[in-house]
Phi, psi and omega in degrees: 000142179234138172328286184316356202252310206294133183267160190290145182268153192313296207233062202310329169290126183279142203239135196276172156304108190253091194277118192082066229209046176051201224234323168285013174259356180078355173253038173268203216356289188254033189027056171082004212251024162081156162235133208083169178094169173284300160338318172281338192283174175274096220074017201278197196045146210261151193293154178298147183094338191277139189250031192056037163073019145267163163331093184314143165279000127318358197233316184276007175271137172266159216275123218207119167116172189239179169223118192254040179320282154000289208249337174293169204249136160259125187259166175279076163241140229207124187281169201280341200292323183295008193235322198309350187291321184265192199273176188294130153072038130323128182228119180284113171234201205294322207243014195237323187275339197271328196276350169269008189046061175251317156284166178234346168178170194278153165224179178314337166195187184235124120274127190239139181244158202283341185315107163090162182258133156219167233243355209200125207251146183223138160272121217214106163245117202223196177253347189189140178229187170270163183266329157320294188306326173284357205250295200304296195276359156284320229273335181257056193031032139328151173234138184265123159231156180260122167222169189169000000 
């Protein structure tokens, strides 16, 4: 059998669970919630994770590694492809791109990666570059500068 093979169903809409709804659809009186209990009240039942009031196992696994979410530095990175846009001898850092709306705001530093082609020489101060990207912005005697 193949997808294509297969013939169209009678009825395609799936019919909802029409609940509390008298005794022979099996979802009348206590619409399918049991009876009694926190499952049964109206707003009832527990937040993910909770274990009837044992220790959860998020809370008894230790806590192991370091994460250096914290302490890292976040750069601002902007491919070489995105400057074709300025003019001949421009000199691009970190605060000429957010005012040109390429950023959307400042962070700890700018790095440019090499990704796409350009068209255009510039002068480009940033915190880092890629060696592609450094390669790409020499090659139309473009200038890199490193600042940090």
């Amino acid at each position: 059998m193949q997808l294509h093979n297969i013939p169209a169903s009678r009825n395609p809409v799936k019919a909802t669970k029409r609940r509390g709804r008298g005794t022979a659809t099996g979802q009348g009186c206590t619409s399918g919630r049991g009876h009694k209990g926190q499952g049964a009240r109206s707003g009832g039942g527990t937040r993910p994770g909770f274990e009837g009031g044992q220790m959860p196992l998020y809370r008894r696994m230790p806590k192991r590694g370091f994460n250096n979410k914290r302490f890292r530095t976040d750069y601002n990175i902007v491919n070489v492809e995105k400057f074709n846009g300025f003019s001949e001898g421009d000199v691009v850092n970190q605060e000429f791109l957010i005012k040109n709306g390429v950023l959307s705001k400042r962070k700890a530093g700018l790095r440019i990666l090499g990704n796409g082609e350009l068209n255009v020489k510039l002068t480009i101060e940033a915190d880092g570059f890629s060696k592609t990207a450094r390669e790409k912005i020499e090659k139309l005697s473009g200038e890199c500068k490193v600042i940090s």
